[in-house]
C-alpha positions as a Python dict, from the first residue, in 0.01 Angstrom:
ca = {
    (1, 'X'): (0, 0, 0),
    (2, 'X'): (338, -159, -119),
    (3, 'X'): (532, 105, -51),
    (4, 'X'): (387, 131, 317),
    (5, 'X'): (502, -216, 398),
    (6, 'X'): (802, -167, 242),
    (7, 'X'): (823, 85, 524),
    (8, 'X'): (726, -67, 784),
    (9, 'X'): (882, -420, 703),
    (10, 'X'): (1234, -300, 645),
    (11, 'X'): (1263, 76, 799),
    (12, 'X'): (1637, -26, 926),
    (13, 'X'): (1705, -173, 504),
    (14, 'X'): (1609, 200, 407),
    (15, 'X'): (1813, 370, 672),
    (16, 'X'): (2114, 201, 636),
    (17, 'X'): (2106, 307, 254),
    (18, 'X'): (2018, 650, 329),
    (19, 'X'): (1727, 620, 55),
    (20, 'X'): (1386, 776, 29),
    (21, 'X'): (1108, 651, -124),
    (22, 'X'): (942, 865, -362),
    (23, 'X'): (598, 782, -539),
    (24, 'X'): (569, 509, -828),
    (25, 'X'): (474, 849, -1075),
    (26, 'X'): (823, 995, -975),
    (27, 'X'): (996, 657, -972),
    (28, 'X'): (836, 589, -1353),
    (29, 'X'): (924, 960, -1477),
    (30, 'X'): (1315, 924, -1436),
    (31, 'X'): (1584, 777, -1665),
    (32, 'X'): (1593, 430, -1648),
    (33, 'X'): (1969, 459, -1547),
    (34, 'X'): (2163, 785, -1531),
    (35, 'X'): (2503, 550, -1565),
    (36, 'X'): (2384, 515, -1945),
    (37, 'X'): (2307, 887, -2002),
    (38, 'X'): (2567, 1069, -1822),
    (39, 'X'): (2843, 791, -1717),
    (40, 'X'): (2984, 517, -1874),
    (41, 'X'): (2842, 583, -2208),
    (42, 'X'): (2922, 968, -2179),
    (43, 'X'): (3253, 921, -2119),
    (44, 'X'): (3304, 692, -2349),
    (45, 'X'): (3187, 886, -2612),
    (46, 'X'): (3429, 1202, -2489),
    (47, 'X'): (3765, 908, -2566),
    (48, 'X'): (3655, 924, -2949),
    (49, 'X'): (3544, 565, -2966),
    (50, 'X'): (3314, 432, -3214),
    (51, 'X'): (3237, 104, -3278),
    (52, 'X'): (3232, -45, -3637),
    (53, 'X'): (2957, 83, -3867),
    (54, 'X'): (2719, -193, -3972),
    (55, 'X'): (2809, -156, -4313),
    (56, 'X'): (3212, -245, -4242),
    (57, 'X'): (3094, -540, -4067),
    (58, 'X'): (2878, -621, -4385),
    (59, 'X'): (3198, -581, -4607),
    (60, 'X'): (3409, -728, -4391),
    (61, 'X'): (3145, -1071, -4390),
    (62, 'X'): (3157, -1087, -4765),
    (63, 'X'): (3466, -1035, -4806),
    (64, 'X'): (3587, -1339, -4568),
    (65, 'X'): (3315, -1525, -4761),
    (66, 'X'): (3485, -1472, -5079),
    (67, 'X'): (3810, -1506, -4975),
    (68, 'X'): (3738, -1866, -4845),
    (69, 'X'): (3552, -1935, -5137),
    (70, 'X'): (3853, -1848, -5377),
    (71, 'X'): (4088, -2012, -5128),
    (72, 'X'): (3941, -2351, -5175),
    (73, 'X'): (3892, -2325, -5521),
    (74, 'X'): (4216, -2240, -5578),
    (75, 'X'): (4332, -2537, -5363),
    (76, 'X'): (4148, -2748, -5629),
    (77, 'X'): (4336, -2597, -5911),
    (78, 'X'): (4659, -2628, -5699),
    (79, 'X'): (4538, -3016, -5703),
    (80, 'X'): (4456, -3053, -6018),
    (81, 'X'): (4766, -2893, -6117),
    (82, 'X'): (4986, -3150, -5938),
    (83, 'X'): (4745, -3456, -6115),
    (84, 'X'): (4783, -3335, -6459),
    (85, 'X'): (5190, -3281, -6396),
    (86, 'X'): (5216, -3596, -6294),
    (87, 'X'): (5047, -3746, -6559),
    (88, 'X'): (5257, -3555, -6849),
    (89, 'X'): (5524, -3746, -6706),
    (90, 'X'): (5378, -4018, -6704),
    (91, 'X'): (5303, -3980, -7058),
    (92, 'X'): (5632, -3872, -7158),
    (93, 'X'): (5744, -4199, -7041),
    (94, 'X'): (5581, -4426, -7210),
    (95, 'X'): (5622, -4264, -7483),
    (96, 'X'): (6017, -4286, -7446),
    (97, 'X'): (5988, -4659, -7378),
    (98, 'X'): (5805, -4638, -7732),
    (99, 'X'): (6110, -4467, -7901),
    (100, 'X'): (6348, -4744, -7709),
    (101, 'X'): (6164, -5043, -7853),
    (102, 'X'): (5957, -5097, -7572),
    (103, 'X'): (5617, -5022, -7624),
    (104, 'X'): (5377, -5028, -7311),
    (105, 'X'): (5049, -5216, -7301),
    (106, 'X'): (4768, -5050, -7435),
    (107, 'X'): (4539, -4978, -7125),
    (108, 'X'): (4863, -4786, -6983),
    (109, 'X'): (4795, -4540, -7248),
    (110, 'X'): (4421, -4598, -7215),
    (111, 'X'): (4425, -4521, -6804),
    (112, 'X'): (4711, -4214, -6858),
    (113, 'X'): (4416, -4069, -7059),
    (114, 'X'): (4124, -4123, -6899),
    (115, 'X'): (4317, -4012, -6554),
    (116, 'X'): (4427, -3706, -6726),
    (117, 'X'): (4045, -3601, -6886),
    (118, 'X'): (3904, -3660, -6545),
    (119, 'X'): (4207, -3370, -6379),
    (120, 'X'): (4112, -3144, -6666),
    (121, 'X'): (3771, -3217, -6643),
    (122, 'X'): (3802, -3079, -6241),
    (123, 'X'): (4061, -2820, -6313),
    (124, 'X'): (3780, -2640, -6572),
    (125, 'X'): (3529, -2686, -6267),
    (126, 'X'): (3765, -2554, -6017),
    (127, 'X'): (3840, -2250, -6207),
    (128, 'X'): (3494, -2163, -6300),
    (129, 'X'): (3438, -2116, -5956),
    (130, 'X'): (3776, -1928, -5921),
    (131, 'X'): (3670, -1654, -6146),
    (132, 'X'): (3396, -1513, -5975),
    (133, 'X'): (3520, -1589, -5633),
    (134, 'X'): (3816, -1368, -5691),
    (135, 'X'): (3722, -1104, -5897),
    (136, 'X'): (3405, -1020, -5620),
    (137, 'X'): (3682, -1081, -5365),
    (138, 'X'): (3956, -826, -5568),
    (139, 'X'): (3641, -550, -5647),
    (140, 'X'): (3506, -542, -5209),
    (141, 'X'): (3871, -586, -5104),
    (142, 'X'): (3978, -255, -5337),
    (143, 'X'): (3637, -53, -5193),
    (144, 'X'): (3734, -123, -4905),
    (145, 'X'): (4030, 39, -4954),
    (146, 'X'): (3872, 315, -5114),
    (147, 'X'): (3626, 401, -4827),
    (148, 'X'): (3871, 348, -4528),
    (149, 'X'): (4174, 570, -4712),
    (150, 'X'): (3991, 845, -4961),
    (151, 'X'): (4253, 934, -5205),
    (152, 'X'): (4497, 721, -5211),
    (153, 'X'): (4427, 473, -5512),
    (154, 'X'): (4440, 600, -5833),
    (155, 'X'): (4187, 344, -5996),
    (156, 'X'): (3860, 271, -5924),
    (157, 'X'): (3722, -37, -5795),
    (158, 'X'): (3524, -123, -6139),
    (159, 'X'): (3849, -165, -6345),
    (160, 'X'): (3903, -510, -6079),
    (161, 'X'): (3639, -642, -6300),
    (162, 'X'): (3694, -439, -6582),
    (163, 'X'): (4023, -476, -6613),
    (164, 'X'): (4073, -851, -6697),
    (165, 'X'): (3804, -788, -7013),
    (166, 'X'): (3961, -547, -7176),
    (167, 'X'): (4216, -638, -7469),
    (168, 'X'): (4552, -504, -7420),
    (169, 'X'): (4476, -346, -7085),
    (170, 'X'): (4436, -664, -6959),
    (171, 'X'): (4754, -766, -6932),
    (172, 'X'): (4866, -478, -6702),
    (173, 'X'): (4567, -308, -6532),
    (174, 'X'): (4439, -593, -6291),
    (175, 'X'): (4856, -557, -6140),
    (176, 'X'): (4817, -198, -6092),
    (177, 'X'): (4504, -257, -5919),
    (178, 'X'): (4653, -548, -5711),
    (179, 'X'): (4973, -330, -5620),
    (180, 'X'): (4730, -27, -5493),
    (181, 'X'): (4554, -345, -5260),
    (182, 'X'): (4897, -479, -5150),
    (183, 'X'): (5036, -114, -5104),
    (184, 'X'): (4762, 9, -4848),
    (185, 'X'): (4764, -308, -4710),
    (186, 'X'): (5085, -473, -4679),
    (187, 'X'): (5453, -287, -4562),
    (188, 'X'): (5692, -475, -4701),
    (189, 'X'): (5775, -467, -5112),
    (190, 'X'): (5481, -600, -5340),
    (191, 'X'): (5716, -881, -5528),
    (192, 'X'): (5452, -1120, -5470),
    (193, 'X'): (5227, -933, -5700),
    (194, 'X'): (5483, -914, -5903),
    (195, 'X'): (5534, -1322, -5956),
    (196, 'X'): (5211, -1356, -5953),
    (197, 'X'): (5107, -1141, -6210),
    (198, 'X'): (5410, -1246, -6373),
    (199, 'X'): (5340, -1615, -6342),
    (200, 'X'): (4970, -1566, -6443),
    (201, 'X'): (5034, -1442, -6760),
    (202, 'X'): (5339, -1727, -6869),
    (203, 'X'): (5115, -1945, -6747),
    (204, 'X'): (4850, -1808, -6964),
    (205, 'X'): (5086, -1812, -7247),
    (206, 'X'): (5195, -2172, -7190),
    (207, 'X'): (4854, -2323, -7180),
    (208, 'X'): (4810, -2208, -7530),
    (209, 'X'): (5134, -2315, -7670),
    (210, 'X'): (5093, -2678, -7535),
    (211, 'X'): (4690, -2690, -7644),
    (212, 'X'): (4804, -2608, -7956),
    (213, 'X'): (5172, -2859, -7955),
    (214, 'X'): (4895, -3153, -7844),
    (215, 'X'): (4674, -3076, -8139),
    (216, 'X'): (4971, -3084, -8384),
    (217, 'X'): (5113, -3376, -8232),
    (218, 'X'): (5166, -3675, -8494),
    (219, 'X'): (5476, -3902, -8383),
    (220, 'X'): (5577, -3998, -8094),
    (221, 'X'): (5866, -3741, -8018),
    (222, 'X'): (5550, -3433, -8080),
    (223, 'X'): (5390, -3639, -7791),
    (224, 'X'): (5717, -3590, -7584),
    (225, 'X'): (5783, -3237, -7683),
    (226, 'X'): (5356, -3178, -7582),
    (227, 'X'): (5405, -3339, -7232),
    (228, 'X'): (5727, -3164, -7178),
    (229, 'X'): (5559, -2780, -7288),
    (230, 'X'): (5208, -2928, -7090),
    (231, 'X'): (5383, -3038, -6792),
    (232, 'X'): (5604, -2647, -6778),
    (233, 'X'): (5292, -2464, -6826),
    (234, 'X'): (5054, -2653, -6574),
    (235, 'X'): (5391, -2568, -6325),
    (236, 'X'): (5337, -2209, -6397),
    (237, 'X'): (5010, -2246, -6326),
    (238, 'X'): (5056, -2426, -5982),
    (239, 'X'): (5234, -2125, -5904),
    (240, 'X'): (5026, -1861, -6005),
    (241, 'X'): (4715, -2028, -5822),
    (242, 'X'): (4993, -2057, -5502),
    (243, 'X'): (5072, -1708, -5548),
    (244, 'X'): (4693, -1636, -5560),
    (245, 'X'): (4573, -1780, -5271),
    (246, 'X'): (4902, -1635, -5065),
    (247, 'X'): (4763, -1221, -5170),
    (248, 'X'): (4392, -1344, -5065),
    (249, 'X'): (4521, -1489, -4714),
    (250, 'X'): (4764, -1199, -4598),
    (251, 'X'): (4490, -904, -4789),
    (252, 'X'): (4225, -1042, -4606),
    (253, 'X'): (4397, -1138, -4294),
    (254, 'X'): (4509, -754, -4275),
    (255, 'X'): (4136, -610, -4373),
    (256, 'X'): (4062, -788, -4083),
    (257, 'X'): (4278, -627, -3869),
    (258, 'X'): (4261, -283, -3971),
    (259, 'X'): (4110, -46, -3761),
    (260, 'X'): (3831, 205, -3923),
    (261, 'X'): (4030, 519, -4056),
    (262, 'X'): (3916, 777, -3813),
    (263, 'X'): (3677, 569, -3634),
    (264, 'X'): (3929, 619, -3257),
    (265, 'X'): (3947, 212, -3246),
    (266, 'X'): (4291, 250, -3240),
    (267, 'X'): (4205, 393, -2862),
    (268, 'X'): (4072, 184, -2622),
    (269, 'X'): (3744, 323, -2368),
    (270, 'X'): (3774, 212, -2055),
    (271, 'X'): (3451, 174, -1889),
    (272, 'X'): (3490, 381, -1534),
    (273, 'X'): (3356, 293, -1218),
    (274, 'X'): (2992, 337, -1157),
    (275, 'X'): (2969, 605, -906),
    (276, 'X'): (2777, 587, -571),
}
């Protein structure tokens, strides 16, 4: 009955199209849009483009997550860093207008200390969130590596994590790792891995020399010789984490980037006209 006064209502409409109407059964029983099954789509698919596979997206998710979650802690070590320099100075000076017959009031030395327990008391917080920020970051950054370009690291992604526990190997294997990242990732030469690795471990190094120049310190020139070593190795350290959070930006920023290896999203589908 619909289709009747369809007719009748607008016969010149169906003319003018140079349509027939066929039955609802007929109507119901063909694709719901032959531009999906044999045009656009079709054609599409004949270009070699594929979109990114769920599970790239997934990586690629977690491993912005991780990389802004490192990136801020690291800003709170570069922070911290800066605080406690500032405060070995400080401490080195007063304890130079000590040695010149001018001792400063007590609370100076009382604030210097507290100030400097509360910087190391954030630093320690700041890098236990560091730790697993970047090593999750450095292990999906490396698989990702691994997936897109089969073959061409020589490690595998466990050793990110691995690497940094194990004594002696620990003190070159997390660079390798970090050079086969920065290699499929980056075109130009891998010196910042380099001074950061570089960095990390005289940094590393430092720390423990001025720990253990503080605990030995009994006069006041051990107190300037401690702020002078403390103050050189939280430097070190201010560049390491700078170095740091410079590889996370540019690996990251270029994972993003990257088209799928063999995926065609290099080429672009154009969607053709529908046809009459």
């Amino acid at each position: 009955m619909i289709r009747d006064i369809g007719l009748h209502t607008f016969p010149r409409l169906y003319a003018e199209a140079g349509r027939t109407v066929e039955p609802f059964s007929r109507l119901s029983s063909r694709p719901a849009s032959p531009w999906l099954n044999g045009g656009c789509i079709g054609e599409a698919r004949s270009t070699g483009y594929r979109a990114p596979s769920m599970s790239r997206n997934t990586d690629g998710v977690r491993l912005h997550l991780l990389a802004a979650g490192s990136m801020v802690a690291l800003a709170g070590i570069l922070a911290a860093d800066a605080a406690t320099i500032t405060l070995h100075l400080d401490r080195w000076a007063l304890a130079a207008r000590t040695l010149e017959g001018l001792p400063p009031a007590e609370r100076e030395w009382i604030s210097t200390d507290t100030a400097m327990a509360i910087a190391g008391r954030a630093k320690t917080g700041f890098v236990a969130l560091t730790i697993p920020c970047f090593l999750l970051w450095f292990f999906v950054g490396h698989a990702a590596i691994r997936r897109r370009r089969p073959g061409t690291t020589h490690y595998h992604s466990g050793w990110t994590i691995a690497g940094f526990l194990v004594p002696g190997l620990n003190l070159v294997r997390p660079c390798q790792l970090m050079l086969e990242l920065w290699r499929q990732s980056m075109t130009i030469p891998p010196w910042p891995v380099w001074c950061w690795w570089g960095a990390f471990l005289a940094a590393g190094a430092a720390g423990r020399i001025a720990a253990r120049t503080h605990h030995m310190a009994e006069d006041v020139h051990d107190l300037i010789t401690a702020s002078i070593v403390g103050a050189a190795a939280d430097l070190l350290d201010l560049v390491a984490a700078g170095l740091a959070l410079f590889l996370i930006y540019r690996m990251t920023r270029y994972q993003r980037s990257e088209p799928e290896s063999g995926s065609g999203a290099h080429r672009i589908a154009t969607v053709p006209a529908r046809r009459a």
